[in-house]
C-alpha positions in Angstrom: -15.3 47.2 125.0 -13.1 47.2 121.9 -10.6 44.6 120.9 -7.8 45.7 122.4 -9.1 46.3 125.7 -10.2 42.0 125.4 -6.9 41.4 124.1 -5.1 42.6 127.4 -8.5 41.5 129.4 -8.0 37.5 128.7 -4.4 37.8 129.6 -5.5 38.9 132.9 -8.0 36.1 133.2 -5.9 33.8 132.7 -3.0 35.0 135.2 -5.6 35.2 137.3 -6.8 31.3 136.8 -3.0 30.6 137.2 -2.6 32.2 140.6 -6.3 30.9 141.5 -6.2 26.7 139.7 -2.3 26.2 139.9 -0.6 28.2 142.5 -3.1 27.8 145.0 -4.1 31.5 145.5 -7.6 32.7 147.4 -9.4 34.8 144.6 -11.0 37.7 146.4 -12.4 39.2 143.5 -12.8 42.5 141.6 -11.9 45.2 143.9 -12.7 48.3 141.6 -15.6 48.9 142.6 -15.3 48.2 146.6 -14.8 51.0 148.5 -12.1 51.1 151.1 -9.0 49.1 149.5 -5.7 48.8 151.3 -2.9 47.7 151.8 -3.3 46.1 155.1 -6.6 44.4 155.0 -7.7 43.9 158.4 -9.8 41.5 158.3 -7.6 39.1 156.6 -4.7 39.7 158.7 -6.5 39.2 162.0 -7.8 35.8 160.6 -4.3 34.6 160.2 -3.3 35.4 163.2 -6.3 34.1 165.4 -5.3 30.9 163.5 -2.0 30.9 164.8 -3.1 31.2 168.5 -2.2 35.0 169.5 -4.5 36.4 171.8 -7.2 39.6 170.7 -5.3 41.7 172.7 -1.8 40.8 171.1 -3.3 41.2 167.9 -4.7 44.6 168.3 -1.6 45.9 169.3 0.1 43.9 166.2 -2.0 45.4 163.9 -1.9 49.0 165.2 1.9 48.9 165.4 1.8 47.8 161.7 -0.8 50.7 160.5 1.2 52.7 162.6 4.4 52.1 161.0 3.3 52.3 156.9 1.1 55.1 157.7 4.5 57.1 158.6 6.2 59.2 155.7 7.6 61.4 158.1 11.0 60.9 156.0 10.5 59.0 152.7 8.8 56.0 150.7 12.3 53.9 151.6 12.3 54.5 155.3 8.7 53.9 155.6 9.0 50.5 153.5 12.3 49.2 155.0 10.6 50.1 158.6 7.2 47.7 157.3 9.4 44.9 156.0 11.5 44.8 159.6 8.3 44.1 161.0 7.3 41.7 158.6 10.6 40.1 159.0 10.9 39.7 162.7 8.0 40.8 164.0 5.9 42.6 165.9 7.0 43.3 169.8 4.2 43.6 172.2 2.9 43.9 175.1 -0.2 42.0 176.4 -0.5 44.1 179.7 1.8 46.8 181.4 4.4 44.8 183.4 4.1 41.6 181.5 7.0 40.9 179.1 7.5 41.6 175.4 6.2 39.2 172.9 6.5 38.7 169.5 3.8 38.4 167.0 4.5 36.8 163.7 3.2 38.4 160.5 4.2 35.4 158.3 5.2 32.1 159.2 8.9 32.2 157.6 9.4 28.4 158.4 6.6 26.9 156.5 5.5 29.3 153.9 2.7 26.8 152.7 0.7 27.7 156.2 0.6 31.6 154.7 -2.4 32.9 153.2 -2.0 33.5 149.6 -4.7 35.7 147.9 -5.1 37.9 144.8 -7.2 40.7 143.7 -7.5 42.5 140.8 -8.6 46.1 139.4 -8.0 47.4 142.8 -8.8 51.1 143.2 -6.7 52.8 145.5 -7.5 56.4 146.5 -4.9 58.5 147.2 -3.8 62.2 145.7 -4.7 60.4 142.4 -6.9 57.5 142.2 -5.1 54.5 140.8 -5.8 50.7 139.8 -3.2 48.2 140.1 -3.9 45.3 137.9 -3.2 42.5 140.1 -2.0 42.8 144.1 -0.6 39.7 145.7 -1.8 39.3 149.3 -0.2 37.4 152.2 -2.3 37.2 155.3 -3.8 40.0 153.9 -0.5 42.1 153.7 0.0 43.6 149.6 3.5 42.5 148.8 3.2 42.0 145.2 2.0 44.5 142.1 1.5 43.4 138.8 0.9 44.9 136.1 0.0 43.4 132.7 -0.1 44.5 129.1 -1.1 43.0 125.5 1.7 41.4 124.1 1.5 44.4 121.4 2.6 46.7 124.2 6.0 47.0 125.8 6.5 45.3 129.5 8.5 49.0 130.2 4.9 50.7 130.0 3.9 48.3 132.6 7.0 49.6 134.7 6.3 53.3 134.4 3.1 52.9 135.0 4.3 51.4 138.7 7.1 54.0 139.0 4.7 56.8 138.4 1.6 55.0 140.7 4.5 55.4 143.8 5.2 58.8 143.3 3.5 61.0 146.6 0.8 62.7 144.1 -0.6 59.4 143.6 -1.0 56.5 145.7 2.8 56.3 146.9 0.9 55.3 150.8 0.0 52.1 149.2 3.4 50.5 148.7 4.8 50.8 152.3 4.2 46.9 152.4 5.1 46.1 148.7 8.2 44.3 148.2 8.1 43.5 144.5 6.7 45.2 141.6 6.2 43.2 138.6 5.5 44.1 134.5 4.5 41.7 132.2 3.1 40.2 128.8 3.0 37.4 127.0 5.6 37.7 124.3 8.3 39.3 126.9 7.6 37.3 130.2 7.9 39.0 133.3 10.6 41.8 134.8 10.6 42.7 138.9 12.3 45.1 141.0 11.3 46.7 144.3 10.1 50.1 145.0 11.9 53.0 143.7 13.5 50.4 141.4 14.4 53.0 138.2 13.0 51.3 135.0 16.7 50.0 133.3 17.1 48.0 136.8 14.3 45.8 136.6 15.8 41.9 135.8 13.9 39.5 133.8 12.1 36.9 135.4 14.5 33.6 134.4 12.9 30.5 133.8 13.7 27.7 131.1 14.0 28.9 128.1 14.0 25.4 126.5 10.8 24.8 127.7 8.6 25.6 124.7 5.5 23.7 126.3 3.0 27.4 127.8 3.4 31.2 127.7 6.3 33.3 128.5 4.3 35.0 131.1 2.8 32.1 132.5 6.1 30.0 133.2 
């Protein structure tokens, strides 16, 4: 490895030791290598929800209405996401049995976000058209809503951005950001800028914190 591939390598450790020591995220590890990566990882999500009491039944209809939805680009990357995040949102509507009555099963628990699941991976390979690695994906009961991608503090945060912008284009892994509600770019010297998807580059804001506080890292405060 040469020095400027370490460079960018410890800022990533480091963000990730933030999410993992401070912030209270579940580290699930290296994902480059492992072979299926998604999205929506099943697994995770059905934990959550056994913890919250929904029955098997309700939460194999919750999950197959949620595949179902960001697995449909019948009309565009937009549609598809703003369809995921009404689920996300309010719901999923279901139907234990034929004659019973709808119920709703909760994706996230929007009343006390500390009993979420937070987790993090990093270098996670997603196939698509063209195979792509996000950086860092932030997880919540196993539902990607966060991309980040870092870069050495010798390289522009707006590489960081086109590198998202191009990664949601359809000859690449656009599927994967149906769930993803905020992209984010950073290094050390500039900080951190967001947007959503299909954010254009000039639209992303800067991540505001205070700037008289001198005391860590741009990019980590």
């Amino acid at each position: 490895m040469n020095d400027i591939g370490q460079i960018e390598r410890i800022t990533q450790n480091r963000v990730v030791k933030l999410f993992r020591d401070e912030l209270g995220y579940t580290y699930l590890g290296n994902w480059e290598e492992r072979e299926i990566n998604s999205n929506i990882e099943d697994d995770l999500l059905r934990k959550f929800l056994t913890r919250k009491g929904y029955s098997k039944v309700q939460i194999n209809k919750a999950i197959y209405d949620l595949l179902t939805t960001a697995n449909n680009f019948g009309d565009s990357l937009y549609t598809t996401n703003k369809n995921v995040y009404q689920l996300l949102r309010y719901g999923v509507k279901v139907k234990a049995e034929a004659g019973d009555n709808y119920e709703t099963v909760h994706l996230f628990n929007w009343k006390d976000f500390e009993d979420n699941d937070f987790a993090i991976a990093e270098e996670v390979t997603i196939k698509g058209n063209k195979t792509k690695r996000p950086d860092i994906v932030l997880y919540v009961n196993g539902i990607a809503l966060g991309v980040l991608e870092l870069k050495r503090s010798t390289v522009s945060i707006n590489d960081g951005i086109r590198q998202s912008i191009v990664n949601q284009q359809d000859q690449f892994i656009q599927p994967f950001f149906a769930t993803v509600q905020y992209i984010f770019a950073g290094n050390d010297t500039e900080g951190l800028r967001y947007g959503s998807i299909l954010t254009p580059e000039k639209y992303f804001l800067n991540w505001k914190e205070d700037v008289q506080d001198t005391s860590r890292i741009l990019l980590d405060k």
